[in-house]
C-alpha positions in Angstrom: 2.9 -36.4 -12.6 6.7 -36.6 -11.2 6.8 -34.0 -8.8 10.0 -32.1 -8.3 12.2 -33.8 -5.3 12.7 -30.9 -2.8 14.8 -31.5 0.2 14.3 -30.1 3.6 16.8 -27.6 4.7 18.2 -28.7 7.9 17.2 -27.3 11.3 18.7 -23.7 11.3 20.2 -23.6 8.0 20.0 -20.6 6.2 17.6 -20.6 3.1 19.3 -19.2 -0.1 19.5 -15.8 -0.7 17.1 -16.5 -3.8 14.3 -18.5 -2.0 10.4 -18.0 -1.6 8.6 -17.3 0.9 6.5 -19.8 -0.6 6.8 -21.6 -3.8 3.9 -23.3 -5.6 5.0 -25.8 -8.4 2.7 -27.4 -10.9 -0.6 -26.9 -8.1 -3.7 -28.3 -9.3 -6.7 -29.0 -7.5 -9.6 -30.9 -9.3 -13.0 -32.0 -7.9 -14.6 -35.1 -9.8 -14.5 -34.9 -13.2 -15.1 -31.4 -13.6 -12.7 -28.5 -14.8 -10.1 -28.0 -12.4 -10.6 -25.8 -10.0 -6.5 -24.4 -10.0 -4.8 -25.9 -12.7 -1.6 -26.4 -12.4 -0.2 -23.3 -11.5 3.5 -21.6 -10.5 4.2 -18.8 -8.0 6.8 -17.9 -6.3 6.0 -15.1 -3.5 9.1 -13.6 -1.8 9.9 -13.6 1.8 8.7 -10.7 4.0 6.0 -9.8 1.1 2.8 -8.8 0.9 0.7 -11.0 -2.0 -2.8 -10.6 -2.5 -4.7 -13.3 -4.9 -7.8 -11.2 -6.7 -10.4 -12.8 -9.3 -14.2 -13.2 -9.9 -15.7 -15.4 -8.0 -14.7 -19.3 -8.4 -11.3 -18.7 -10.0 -9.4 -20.6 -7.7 -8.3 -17.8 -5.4 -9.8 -19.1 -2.4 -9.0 -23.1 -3.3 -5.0 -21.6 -3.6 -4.9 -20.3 -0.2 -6.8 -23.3 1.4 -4.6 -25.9 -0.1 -1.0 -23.4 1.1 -2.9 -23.9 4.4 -3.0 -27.5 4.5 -7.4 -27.5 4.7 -7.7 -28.5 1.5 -6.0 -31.7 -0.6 -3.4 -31.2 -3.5 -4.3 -33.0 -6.3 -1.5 -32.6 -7.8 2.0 -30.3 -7.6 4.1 -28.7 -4.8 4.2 -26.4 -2.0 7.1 -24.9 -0.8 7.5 -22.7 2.8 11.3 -21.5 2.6 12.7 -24.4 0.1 10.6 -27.2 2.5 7.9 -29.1 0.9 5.6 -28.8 2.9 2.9 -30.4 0.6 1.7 -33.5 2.6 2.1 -32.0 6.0 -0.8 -31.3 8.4 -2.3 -28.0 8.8 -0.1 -27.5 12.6 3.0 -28.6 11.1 3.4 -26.1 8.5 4.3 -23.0 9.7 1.5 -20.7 8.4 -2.0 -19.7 10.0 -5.5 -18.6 8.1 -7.0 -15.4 9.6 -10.7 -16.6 8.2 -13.3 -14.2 6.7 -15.9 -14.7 9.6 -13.2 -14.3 12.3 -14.4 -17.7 13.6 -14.0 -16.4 17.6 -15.3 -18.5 20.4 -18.1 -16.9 21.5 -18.0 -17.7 25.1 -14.5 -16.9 25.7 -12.8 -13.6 26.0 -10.6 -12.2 23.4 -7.4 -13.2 25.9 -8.6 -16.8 26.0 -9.5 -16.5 22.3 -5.7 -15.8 21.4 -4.6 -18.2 23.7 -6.6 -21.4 23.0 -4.3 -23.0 20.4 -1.4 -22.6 23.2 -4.2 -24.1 25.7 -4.5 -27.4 23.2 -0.9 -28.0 22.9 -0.8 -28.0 26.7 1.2 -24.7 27.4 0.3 -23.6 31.2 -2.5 -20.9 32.1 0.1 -18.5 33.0 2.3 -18.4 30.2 -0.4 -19.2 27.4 -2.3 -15.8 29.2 1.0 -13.8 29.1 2.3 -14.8 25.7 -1.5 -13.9 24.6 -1.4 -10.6 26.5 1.7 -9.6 24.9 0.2 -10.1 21.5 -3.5 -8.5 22.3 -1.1 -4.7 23.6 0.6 -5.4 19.8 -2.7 -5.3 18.0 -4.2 -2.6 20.1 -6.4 -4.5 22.9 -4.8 -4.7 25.8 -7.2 -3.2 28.0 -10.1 -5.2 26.0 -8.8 -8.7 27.4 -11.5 -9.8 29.4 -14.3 -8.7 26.9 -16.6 -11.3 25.2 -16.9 -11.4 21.2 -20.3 -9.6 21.2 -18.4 -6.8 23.2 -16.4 -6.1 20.4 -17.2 -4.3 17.1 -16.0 -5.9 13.7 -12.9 -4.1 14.2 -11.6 -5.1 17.5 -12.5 -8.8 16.4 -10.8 -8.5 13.9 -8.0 -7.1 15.8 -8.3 -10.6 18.1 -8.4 -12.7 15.3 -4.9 -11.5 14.1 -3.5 -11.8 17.3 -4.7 -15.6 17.7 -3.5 -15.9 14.4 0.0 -14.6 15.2 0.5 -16.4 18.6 1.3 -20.0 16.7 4.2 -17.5 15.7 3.8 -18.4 11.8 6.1 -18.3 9.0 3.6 -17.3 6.6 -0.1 -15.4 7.3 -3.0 -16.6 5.5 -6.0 -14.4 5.3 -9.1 -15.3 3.4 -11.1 -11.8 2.5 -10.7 -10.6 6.2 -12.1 -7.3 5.4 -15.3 -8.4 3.4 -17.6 -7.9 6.0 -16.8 -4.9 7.6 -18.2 -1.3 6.6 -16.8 0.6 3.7 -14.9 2.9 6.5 -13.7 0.6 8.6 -12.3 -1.4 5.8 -10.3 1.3 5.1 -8.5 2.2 8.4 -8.1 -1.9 8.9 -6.1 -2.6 5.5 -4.0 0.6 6.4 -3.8 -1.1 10.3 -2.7 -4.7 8.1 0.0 -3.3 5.8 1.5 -1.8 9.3 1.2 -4.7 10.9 3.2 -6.9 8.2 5.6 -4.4 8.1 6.1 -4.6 12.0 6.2 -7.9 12.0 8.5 -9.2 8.8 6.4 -11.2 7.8 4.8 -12.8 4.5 1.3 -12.0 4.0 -1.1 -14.1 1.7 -4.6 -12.4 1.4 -7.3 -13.7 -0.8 -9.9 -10.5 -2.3 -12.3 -9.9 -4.6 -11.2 -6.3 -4.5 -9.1 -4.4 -7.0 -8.8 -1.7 -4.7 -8.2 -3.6 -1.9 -5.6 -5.4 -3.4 -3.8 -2.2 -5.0 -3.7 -0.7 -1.6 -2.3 -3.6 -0.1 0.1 -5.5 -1.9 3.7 -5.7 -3.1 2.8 -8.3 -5.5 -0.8 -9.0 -7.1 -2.1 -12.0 -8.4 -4.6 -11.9 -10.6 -6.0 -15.6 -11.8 -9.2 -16.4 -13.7 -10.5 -20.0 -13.9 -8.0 -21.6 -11.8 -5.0 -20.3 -13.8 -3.5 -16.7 -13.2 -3.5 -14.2 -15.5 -1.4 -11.8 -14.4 1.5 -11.6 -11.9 2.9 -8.3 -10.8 2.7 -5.1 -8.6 0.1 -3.2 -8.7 1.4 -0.2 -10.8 2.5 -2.9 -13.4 -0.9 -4.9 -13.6 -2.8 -1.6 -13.3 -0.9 0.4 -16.3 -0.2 -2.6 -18.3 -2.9 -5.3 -18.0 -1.7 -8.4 -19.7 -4.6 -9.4 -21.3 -8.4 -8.2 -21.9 -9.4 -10.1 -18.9 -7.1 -8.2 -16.8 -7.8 -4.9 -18.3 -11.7 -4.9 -17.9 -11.4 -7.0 -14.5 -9.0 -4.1 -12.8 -11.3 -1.9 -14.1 -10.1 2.3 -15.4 -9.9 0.9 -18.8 -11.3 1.1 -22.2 -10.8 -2.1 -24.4 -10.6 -0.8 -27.8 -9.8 -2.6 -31.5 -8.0 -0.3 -33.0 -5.8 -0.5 -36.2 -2.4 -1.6 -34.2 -4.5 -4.1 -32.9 -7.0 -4.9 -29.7 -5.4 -1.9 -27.0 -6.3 -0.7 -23.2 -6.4 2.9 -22.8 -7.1 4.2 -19.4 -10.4 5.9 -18.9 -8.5 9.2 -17.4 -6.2 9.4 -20.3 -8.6 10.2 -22.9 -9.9 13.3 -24.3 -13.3 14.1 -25.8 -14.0 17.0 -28.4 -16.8 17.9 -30.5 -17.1 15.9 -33.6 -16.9 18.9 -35.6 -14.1 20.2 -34.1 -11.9 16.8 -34.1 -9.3 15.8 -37.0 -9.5 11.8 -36.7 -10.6 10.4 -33.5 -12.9 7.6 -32.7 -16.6 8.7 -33.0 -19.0 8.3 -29.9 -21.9 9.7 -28.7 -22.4 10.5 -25.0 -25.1 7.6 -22.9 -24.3 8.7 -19.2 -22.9 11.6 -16.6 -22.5 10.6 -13.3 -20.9 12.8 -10.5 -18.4 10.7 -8.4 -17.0 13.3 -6.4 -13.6 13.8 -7.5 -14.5 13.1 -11.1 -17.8 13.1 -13.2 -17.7 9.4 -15.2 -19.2 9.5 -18.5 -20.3 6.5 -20.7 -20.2 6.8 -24.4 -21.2 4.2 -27.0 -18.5 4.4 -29.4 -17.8 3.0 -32.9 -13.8 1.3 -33.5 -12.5 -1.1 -35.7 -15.1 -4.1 -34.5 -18.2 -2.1 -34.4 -19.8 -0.7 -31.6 -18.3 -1.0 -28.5 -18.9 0.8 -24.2 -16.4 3.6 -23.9 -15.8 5.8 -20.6 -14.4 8.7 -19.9 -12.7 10.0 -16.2 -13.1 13.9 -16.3 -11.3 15.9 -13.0 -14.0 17.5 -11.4 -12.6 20.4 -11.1 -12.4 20.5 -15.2 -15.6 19.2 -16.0 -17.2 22.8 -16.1 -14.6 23.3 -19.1 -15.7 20.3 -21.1 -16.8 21.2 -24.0 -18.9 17.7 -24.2 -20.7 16.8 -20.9 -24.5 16.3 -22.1 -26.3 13.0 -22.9 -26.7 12.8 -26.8 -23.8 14.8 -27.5 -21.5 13.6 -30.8 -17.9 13.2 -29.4 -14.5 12.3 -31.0 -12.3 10.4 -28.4 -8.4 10.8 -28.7 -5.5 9.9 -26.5 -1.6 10.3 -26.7 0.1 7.4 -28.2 1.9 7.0 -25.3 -1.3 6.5 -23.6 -2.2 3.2 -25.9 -1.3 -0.7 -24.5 -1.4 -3.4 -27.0 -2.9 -6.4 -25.3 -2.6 -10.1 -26.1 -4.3 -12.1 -28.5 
């Protein structure tokens, strides 16, 4: 493949008004002879963003951010940091840093030394390497945890380290490979809430790799949603969540029912519809309740339904607060399922 000439913009020029953050061109990465595991794809992720790559497991998420890091080859395409190819450069002379899933601390040093070893290897002094590392632990919240050891720390303050040893290389871009995947539902909570503040703070872009719809939906200005090395979908998460571009991307964000109907195959959001006794109902798609679960602010029922392809899962998102009212909430019930028009989203063939 000819790759695209890119020329480096000179030291402190001024990047076009129009440029990426980063740019991937043509990307590909292939192992052997085997499908490729990213094939050939383009993104462009704008500066002082927040882009989260989300898929099943093995769709090249992971592979993406490793080769934009510089850990993994390129087997073939581009990758651009601010209009510079930075495609055959090293991992240290690329301007970005990977904030890893296991948080990847030295154990026997404490969370100031931690931050400060990369400054330690390029040969900055003790001094300034322990004030420069300071600074950065009273930005993420653990100044007065300095001297602590990593098994001092819960997953949170480690976490909390982690960032700052990330950010002390002062990168361009911020790599993050599912940093929250191992802590506690809660705590995953209050540390995307603590992230999204802290790329706000700090201006800059933010790549982050998760298997997690709702992860990414909380976090991100732009979503990326990719399925066997190509991506699917490319949006924010209002547009990918309301209108999924394709059947994978409906059923993989999940709130959706995949339904043939006579305008063709459609999404319609599991809140949006409406069930009514089959006797009662003029039309409608013909079910019959399977399942009631309570999920606190809603109750979730499954119904097996019948549309134009034969018989397909259908669920339903009733308020809590309205599920009293239903006049259909038993297992073994015979439903009709409606929606508004409005409500319908033709997918791709």
């Amino acid at each position: 493949m000819t790759l695209r000439p890119v020329p480096n913009l000179p030291a402190g020029a001024v990047a076009p008004a129009n440029a990426s953050a980063v740019e991937l061109v043509a990307l590909s990465k292939r192992y052997g002879d085997g499908a490729p595991a990213v094939d050939a794809i383009d993104l462009r992720i704008a500066p002082g963003s927040y882009c989260c790559l989300l898929g099943p497991s093995g769709c090249g998420k992971s592979t993406t951010l490793r080769m934009i890091a510089g850990h993994e080859s390129v087997t073939s395409g581009d990758i651009l940091l601010h209009d510079r190819n930075i495609t055959d450069l090293p991992a240290s002379g690329r301007g970005t840093a990977m904030m890893f899933q296991s948080f990847a601390l030295f154990p026997h040093l404490s969370a100031l030394d931690n931050v400060a070893f990369s400054l330690k290897m390029k040969g900055v002094a003790k001094a300034e390497r322990h004030r420069r590392a300071a600074d950065l632990l009273e930005r993420v919240s653990m100044g007065p945890l300095a001297q602590r050891k990593p098994h001092e720390l819960s997953g949170g303050q480690q976490q909390r380290v982690a960032l700052a040893r990330a950010l002390i290389t002062e990168p361009r871009v911020l790599l993050l490979d599912e940093p929250l995947s191992a802590l506690d539902p809660f705590l995953r909570v209050q540390m995307r809430a603590e992230l999204r503040r802290w790329q706000k703070d700090l201006g800059l872009t933010f790549i982050h790799v998760t298997h997690s719809q709702e992860e990414a939906m909380a976090l991100a200005d732009t979503m990326v949603v990719m399925n066997r090395g190509t991506i699917a979908q490319v949006g924010t998460p209002h547009q990918i969540y309301n209108r999924p571009a394709s059947e994978f991307v409906a059923r993989f964000m999940g709130g959706h029912n995949v339904l043939h109907l006579s305008a063709g195959k459609a999404a319609v959001r599991s809140d949006h519809m409406r069930l009514a006794p089959r006797t009662d109902a003029a039309g409608g798609l013909p079910a019959t309740i399977t399942d009631v679960e309570y999920q606190g602010t809603y109750v979730l029922l499954t119904l097996q339904a019948l549309d134009a392809a034969g018989p397909t899962a259908v669920a339903v998102m009733v308020a809590e607060s309205a599920f009293g009212a239903q006049p259909c909430r038993a297992v073994g019930e015979h439903v009709s399922l409606s929606w508004d028009a409005s409500d319908v989203h033709l997918l791709a063939a």
